[in-house]
N, C-alpha and C positions, 0 to 999 in steps of 0.2 A: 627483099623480104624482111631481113633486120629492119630495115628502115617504114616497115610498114608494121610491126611489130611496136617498135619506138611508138609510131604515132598514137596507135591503140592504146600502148600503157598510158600515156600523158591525156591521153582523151580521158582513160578512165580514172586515173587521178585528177583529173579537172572536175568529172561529173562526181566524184566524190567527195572531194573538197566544196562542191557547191553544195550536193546534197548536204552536207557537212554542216555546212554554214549556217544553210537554210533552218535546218532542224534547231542549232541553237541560236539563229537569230528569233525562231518561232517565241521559244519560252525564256528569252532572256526579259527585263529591266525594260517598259518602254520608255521614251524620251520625255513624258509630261512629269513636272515637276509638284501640281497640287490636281486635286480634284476637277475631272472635269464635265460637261454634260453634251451630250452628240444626240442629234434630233435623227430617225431614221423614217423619211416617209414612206407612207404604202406606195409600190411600186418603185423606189430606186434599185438601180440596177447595182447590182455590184463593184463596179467601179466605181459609181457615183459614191458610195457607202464608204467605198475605201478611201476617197478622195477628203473626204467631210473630216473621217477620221486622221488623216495625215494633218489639213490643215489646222485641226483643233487639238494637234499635237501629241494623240493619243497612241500614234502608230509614227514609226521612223520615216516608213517610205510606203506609199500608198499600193506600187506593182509589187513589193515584197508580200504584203497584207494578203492581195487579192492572188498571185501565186499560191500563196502558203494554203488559201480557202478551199483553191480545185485540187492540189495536192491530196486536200484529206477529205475534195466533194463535200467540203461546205457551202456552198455559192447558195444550196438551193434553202438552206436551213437557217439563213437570215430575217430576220424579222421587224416588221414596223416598228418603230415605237421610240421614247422618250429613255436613253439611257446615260445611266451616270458611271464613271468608271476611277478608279482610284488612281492614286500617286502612282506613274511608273511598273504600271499595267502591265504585263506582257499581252504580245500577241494572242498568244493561246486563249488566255483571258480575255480580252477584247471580245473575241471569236465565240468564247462562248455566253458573255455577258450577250450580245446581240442575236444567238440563236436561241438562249432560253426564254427569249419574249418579256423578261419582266421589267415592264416598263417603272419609271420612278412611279410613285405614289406622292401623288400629293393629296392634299386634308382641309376639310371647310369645318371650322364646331359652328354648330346650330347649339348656344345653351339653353338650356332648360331655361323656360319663361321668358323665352320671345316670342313675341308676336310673329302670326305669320307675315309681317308687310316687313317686320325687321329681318326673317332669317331669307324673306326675298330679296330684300337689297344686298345682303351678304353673296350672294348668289349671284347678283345680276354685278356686282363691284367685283368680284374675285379674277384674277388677269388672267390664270390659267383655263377654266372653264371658258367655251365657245357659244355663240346662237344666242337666243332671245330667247328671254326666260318663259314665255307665254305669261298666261291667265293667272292674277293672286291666286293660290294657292284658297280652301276658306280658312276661318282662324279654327286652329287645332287642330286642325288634319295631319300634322307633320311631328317625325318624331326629332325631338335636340338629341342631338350624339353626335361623332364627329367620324366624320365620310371619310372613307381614302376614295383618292380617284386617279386616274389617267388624265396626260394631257390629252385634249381633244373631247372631253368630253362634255356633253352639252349641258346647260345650263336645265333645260328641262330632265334631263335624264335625270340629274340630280335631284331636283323636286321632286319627281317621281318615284325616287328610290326613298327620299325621306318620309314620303305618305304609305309605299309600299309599305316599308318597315314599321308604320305605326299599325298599321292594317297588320299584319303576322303578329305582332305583340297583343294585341284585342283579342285575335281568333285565339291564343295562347291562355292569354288571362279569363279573360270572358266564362269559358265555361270550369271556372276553377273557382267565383266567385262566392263571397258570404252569402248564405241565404236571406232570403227579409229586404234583403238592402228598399232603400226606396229608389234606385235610378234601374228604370225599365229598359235602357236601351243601352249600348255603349258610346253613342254620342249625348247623353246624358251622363256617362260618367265623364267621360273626358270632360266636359264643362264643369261638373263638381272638382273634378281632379286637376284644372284648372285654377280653380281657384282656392285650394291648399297648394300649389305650387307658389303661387304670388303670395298666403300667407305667411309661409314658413320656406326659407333655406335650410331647416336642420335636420337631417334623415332622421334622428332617433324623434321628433317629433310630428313626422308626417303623420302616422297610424293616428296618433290622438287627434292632433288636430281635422283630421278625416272623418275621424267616429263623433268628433262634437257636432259638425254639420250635419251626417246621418243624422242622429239624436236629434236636434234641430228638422229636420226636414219629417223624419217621420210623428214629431208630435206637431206639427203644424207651423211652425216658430220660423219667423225672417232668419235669411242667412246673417243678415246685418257686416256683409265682408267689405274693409274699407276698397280693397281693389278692385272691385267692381266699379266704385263711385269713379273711382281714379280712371280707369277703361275707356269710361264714354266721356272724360275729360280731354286726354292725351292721349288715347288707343294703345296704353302700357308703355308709356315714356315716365318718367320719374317728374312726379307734381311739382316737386321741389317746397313747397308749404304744406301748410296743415288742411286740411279738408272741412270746409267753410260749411257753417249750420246750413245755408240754403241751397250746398251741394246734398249735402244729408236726405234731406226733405222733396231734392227735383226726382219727380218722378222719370228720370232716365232708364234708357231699356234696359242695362245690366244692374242697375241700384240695387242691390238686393235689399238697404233698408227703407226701400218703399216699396218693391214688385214680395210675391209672397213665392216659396220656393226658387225653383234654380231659372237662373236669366236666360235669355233666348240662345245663347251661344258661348264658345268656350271665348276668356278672355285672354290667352295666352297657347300656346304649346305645351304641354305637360310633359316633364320626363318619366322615364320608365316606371321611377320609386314613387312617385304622386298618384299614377294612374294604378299600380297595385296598391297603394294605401287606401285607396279609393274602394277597389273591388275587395278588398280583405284589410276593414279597419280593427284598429284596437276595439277594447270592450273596457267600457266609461261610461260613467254617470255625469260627463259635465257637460256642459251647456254653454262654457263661458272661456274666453282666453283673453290676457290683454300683454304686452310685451313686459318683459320684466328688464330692462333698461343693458342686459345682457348680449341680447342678439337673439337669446329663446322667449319665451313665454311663460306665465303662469295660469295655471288653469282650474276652473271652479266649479260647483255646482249651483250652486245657486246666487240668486239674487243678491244676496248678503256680503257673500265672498266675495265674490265680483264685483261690488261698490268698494269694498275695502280695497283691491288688487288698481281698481283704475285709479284710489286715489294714492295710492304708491308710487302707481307710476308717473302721476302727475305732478309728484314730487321731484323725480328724478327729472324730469321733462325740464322744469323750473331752476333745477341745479346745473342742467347742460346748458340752458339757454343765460346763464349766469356767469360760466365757466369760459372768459374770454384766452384764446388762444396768444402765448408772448411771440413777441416777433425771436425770426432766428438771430442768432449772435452775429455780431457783425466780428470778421474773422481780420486781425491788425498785422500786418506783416511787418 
């Protein structure tokens, strides 16, 4: 009887000692020394999970990991997905980074004033994104802003979300619009707002440069925008020279200083601030803008003004192309 006694007790300090164990080997320090990333696909089985995780160092011993899950009826609360886990993770942590689903986030920027064929190759190039991208996308459909994603996710899904998202922004703006405006549809804004995106980089001068082209369109008046000429040059690739008099004068489809109002199509992607500048411009009497050798513009009403301002800046033009850059110092040891 003692001796059956004896056994009992050492059995049960054994099952206690392990339980023991168990429980602070659960939440101690795991074994990886930096940052690491464990791919979890649909359908592995739990050992497999466990397995992945031991040899990617993020768990000590892969039957401890998978013990520890049924202990506390995790097996079932595992999830697909893409997960990163820090320096010397514990178990516990492990366990619940992979049942709360949140897979890593990765990010593609579409910026403002790309072309649609530019932010498709960005798209069809990016190594995480899966599948064929399908069909170009048309030009403007798509809104620049910069996507989180999942691995695994497909390349079209993406496009699709970039167009959804311009589509909810429209239905947003749209009925919040200036009265009067002249563009009847909202794919005629996005083409006007297209092209105050390619004219100006500078938020505080969207609105103007916005209301100069309304101004311009509702009294009848050529848009006269050089990025339209540049469009049906390079499809929105940078000219790299200056825009030659008999680009001026080709009647090309976006030209706006030969076609009269807005060109058949947008010539970029528009970001958010261009296409409400568009829908709710400033309120101006000019008619005229020309670069003021700053990075902004200056801006006129008339005729007068305006010959004065271009030959300002033609001045400027003549002093940069004058302005030879020194070579770097050569460095003597």
């Amino acid at each position: 009887m003692k001796r059956f006694l004896l056994i009992v007790v050492v059995l049960a300090l054994a099952l206690a000692g392990a339980w023991y164990y168990e429980q602070w080997n659960w939440s101690q320090p795991g074994p990886s020394p930096a940052y690491k990333v464990v791919m979890v696909e649909p359908g592995d089985h739990v050992s497999t999970i466990a397995q992945h995780l031991a040899d990617a160092g993020v768990v000590s011993n892969a039957d401890l990991f998978r013990v520890g899950l049924r202990i506390r009826s995790l097996q079932g609360e595992l999830k697909a997905g893409e997960y990163g886990f820090p320096a010397h993770v514990s178990m516990a942590d492990v366990a619940g980074i992979v049942a709360s689903g949140k897979s890593i986030q990765h990010k593609l920027t579409a910026a403002e004033g790309l072309t649609s064929q530019m932010i498709y190759d960005l798209v069809k190039k990016d190594p995480v994104l899966v599948g064929d991208p399908g069909a170009l996308p048309d030009e403007g459909t798509l809104l620049p802003e910069t996507y989180l994603f999942t691995r695994g996710t497909t390349r079209k899904e993406l496009l699709a979300r970039m167009a959804r998202a311009q589509a909810v922004l429209l239905k947003k703006l749209w009925p919040k619009r200036a009265d009067g405006l002249p563009v009847k549809t909202t794919e005629q804004a996005i083409t006007l707002a297209s092209i105050v995106e390619k004219e100006t980089a500078l938020a505080a001068e969207r609105r103007h440069v916005a209301a100069i082209f309304v101004n311009r369109l509702k009294l009848g008046m050529k848009l006269q925008s050089d990025p339209t000429i540049i469009y049906d040059i390079t499809r929105g690739y940078p000219l790299g020279r200056g825009i030659r008099e008999s680009e001026l004068m080709r009647a090309s489809p976006h030209n706006t200083y030969a076609i009269a109002g807005l060109p058949p199509s947008p010539i970029c992607n528009p970001g958010k601030d261009s296409i409400d500048a568009v829908l709710n411009p400033g309120t101006t009497n000019d008619l005229y803008f020309v670069a003021n050798g700053k990075g902004g513009h200056v801006f006129s009403a008339t005729d007068a003004e305006q010959s004065k301002n271009v030959a300002a800046w033609r001045k400027i033009e003549q002093l940069q192309k004058q302005l030879v850059p020194l070579p770097p110092p050569v460095l003597r040891k």
